[in-house]
N, C-alpha and C positions, 0 to 999 in steps of 0.2 A: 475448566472455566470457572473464572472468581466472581459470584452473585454478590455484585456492590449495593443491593438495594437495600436502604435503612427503615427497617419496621422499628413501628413505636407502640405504646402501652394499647393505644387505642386500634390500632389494625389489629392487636392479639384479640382486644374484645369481641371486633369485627369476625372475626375467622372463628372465636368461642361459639359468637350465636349463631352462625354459619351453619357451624356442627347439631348446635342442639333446637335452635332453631326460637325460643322461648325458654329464656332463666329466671329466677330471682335474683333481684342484686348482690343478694348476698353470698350465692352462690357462686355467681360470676365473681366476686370481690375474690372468695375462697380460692377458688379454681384460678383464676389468676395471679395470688397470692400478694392481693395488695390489700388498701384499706381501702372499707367501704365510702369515707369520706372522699377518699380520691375520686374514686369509681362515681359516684355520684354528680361531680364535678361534669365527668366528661359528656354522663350520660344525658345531664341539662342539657349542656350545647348541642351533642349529636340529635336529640329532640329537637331543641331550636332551627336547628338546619334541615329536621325531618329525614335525616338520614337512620334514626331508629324511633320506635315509638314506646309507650309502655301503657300496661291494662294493673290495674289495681283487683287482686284476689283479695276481699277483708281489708286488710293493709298490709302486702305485700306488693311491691312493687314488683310486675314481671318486664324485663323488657324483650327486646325485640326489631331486627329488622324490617324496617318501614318497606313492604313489598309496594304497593300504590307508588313510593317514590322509583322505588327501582326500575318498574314498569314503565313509568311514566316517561325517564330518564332510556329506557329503550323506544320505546314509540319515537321519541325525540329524535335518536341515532337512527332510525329506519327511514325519517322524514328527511333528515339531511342525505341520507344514501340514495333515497328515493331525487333527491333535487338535483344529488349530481350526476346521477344516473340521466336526468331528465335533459340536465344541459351539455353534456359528453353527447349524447342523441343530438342534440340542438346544433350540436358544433360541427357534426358528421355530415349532415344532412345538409348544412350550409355551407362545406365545402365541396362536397358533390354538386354543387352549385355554383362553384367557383366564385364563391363571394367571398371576395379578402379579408384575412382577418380581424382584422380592425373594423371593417364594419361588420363584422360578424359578434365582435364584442358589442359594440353600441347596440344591434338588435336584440342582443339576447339582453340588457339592460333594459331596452326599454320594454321588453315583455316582462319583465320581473316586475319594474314599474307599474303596468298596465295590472299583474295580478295581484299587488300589496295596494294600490287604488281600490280594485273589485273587494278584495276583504275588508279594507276598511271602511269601507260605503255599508257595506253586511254591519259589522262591529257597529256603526253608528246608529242603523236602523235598529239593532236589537236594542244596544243600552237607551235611547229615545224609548221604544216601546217599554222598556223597563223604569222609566224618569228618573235614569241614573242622573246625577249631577256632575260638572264640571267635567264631561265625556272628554275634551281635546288632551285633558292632562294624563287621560291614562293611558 
């Protein structure tokens, strides 16, 4: 079987800190066998995006995969698993019911409805209590 998948300079980094977990750039640059100035390049943006982060020893730059992101980005995946797990149940349970599809979509909208109402009533009371400003645009 032929693996068509195209890695690039930056997945090698990715898979570098994987392994060691914490480098210094110039390490990584070595070990990967490019220039530091490249490597620098990528490592702003992959910062930028928060997909790695870096801590300063003296002045060495060490970086590092951003776990908080990774985490975060799974919590995410558990929440949508969690939703469709919730509305596959929704859907069971309302045909056991013999209520036709179609209004079986319409309710399970409008409870999704009724629950993004409830969280935003929440959202609105907090940022008031906070004297967020201009709350509708966020």
């Amino acid at each position: 079987m032929v693996d068509n998948t195209i890695k690039t300079g930056v997945d090698d980094l990715l898979e570098l800190l994987k392994k060691h977990d914490k480098m210094s750039l110039q390490e990584a640059a070595a070990e990967l066998n490019m220039p530091v100035k490249i490597l620098q390049t990528w490592v702003d943006f992959l910062i930028e995006e928060k997909v790695l982060s870096v801590e300063y020893k003296f002045t060495q730059p060490y970086i590092y995969i951003n776990r908080a992101e990774k985490q975060e980005k799974q919590e995410n995946e558990r929440k949508i698993d969690s939703l469709k797990t919730l509305k596959k149940s929704f859907f069971e349970r309302a045909k056991k019911k013999n209520i036709d599809e179609e209004q079986i979509k319409l309710l399970w909208k409008r409870k999704i409805n009724i629950e993004l109402d409830r969280h935003k009533d929440y959202f609105f009371r907090c940022a008031n209590i906070k004297k967020i400003n201009n709350i509708p645009s966020l």
